[in-house]
Residue, then its C-alpha position, 0 to 999 in steps of 0.5 A: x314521881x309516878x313518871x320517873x317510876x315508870x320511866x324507869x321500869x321502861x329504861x329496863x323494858x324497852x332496853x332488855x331487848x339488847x342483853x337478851x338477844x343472844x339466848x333468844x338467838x342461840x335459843x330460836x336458831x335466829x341467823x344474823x341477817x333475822x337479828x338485825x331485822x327485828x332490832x331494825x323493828x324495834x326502830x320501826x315500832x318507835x317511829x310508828x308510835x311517835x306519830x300515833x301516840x300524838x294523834x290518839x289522844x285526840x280522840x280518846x284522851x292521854x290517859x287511855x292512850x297511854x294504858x292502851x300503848x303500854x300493854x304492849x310491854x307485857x304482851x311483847x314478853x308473852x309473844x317472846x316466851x311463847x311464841x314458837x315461830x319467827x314472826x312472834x319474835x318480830x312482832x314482840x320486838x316491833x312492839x317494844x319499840x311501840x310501847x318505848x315511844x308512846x312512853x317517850x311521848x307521855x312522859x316528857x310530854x307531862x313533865x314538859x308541862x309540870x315544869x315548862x322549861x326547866x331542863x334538869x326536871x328532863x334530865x332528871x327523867x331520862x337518868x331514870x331510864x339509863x337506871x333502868x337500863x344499867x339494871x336489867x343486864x346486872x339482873x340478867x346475869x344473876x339469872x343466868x349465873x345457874x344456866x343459860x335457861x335463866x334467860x327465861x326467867x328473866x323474861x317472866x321477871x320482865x312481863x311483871x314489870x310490864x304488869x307494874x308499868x301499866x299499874x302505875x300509869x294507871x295511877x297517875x293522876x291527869x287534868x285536862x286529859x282530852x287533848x284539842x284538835x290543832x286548829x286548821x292552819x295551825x302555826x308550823x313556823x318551826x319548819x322554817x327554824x334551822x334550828x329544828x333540823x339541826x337538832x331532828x338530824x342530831x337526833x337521827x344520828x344519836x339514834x342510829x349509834x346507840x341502836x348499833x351500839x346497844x343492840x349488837x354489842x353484847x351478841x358482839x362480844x359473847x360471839x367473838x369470844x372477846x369477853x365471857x358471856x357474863x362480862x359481855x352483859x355487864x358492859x351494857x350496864x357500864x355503858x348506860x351507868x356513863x350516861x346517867x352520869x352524863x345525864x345528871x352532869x348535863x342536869x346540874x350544868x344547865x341551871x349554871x349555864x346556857x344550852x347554846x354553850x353548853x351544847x358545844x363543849x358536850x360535842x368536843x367532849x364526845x370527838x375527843x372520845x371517839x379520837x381516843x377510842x380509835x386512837x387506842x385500837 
């Protein structure tokens, strides 16, 4: 319970950077070539925490490491309302991206390990993020709807949210909190598995379509005038409202059906939507 909680405070906080990059733009002056440098450190900050995030907890423990990671949430926002200078901007984006992966890290780590091998309790903890993520843009509307100034406060909304996530890490109850040291010559015997560079490159490339997706599409939209700036925001919620169904559905589907089947149809399912959505254009 207090790993979905969090994760779905996290869903709001490490995907709010899409839906407000717009008001910090036109707020900061930011030029476009600067935009996709800092959604680029958002990336970088991931990657960065995907490794230390694994290695700390050797030396002080899960826990701390976790609460450590997770303070970055808050400070990010702090950097982000007020900050004056163009490297605030970035630092805070590049730790949002520190603090999502230490989180990723953590949370699938301890469900993995509450329930080893049941894909649903997974599923399950990743819709939780897509909840979050679909909320903070209806949220963001509604604090906007008086003002593009509201972005503000929704960015105080944010840093208490932040606040909440570092509590309730701080909740959770952990046994066996020192992780031991691999030992020398350790098995690395999945180097060898094709199966691992198959998935690592899958992930490399969903990766890369949702960061463009989610990180321009709603600066997309409002710059060309193709949608109002409402509207623009809402399409984020929609997208991610798609993926908890998609999440939930692929849950249910994996207590009835092998991974090695129901992979395929998934991959068929997501060519046929791209045919289609070019198809339309």
């Amino acid at each position: 319970l207090c790993n979905y909680s969090v994760f779905l405070l996290n869903g709001m906080l490490a995907l709010s950077i899409g839906s407000l990059l717009p008001f910090i733009r036109d707020a900061r002056g930011l030029d476009y070539a600067f935009c996709g440098l800092i959604v680029s450190l958002h990336s970088v900050g991931n990657l960065f925490s995907s490794f230390t995030a694994g290695l700390l907890p050797v030396a002080i423990g899960r826990k701390k490491s976790i609460l450590f990671f997770n303070l970055f949430f808050a400070l990010s926002y702090v950097l982000i309302i007020f900050g004056n200078h163009n490297w605030c901007i970035a630092m805070a984006f590049f730790l949002t991206g520190v603090a999502r992966g230490a989180t990723s890290n953590f949370c699938n780590t301890a469900i993995n390990s509450l329930a080893p091998g049941k894909a649903w309790t997974i599923n399950g903890l990743h819709a939780m993020f897509s909840v979050g993520a679909f909320l903070f843009p209806i949220l963001l509307t509604l604090f906007t709807a008086t003002g593009e100034s509201g972005w503000i406060t929704a960015c105080y909304f944010m840093l208490a949210m932040g606040i909440l996530s570092w509590i309730l890490y701080a909740m959770i109850p952990m046994e066996n909190d020192r992780v031991e040291k691999e030992k020398k010559g350790g098995s690395f015997g999945f180097f060898s598995e094709p199966l691992f560079y198959l998935c690592v490159a899958t992930l490399f490339f969903y990766l890369c379509a949702e960061q463009g997706v989610i990180g321009w599409m709603i600066t997309y939209f409002k710059d060309t005038g193709f949608l109002p700036a409402s509207l623009s925001q809402m399409t984020a919620s929609v997208l991610w409202v798609m993926i908890l169904a998609g999440r939930l559905t692929t849950a249910w589907l994996s207590t009835r059906m092998q991974k090695e089947k129901l992979l395929p149809i998934m991959d068929a399912l997501a060519d046929f939507g791209n045919y289609y959505k070019y198809a339309i254009k």
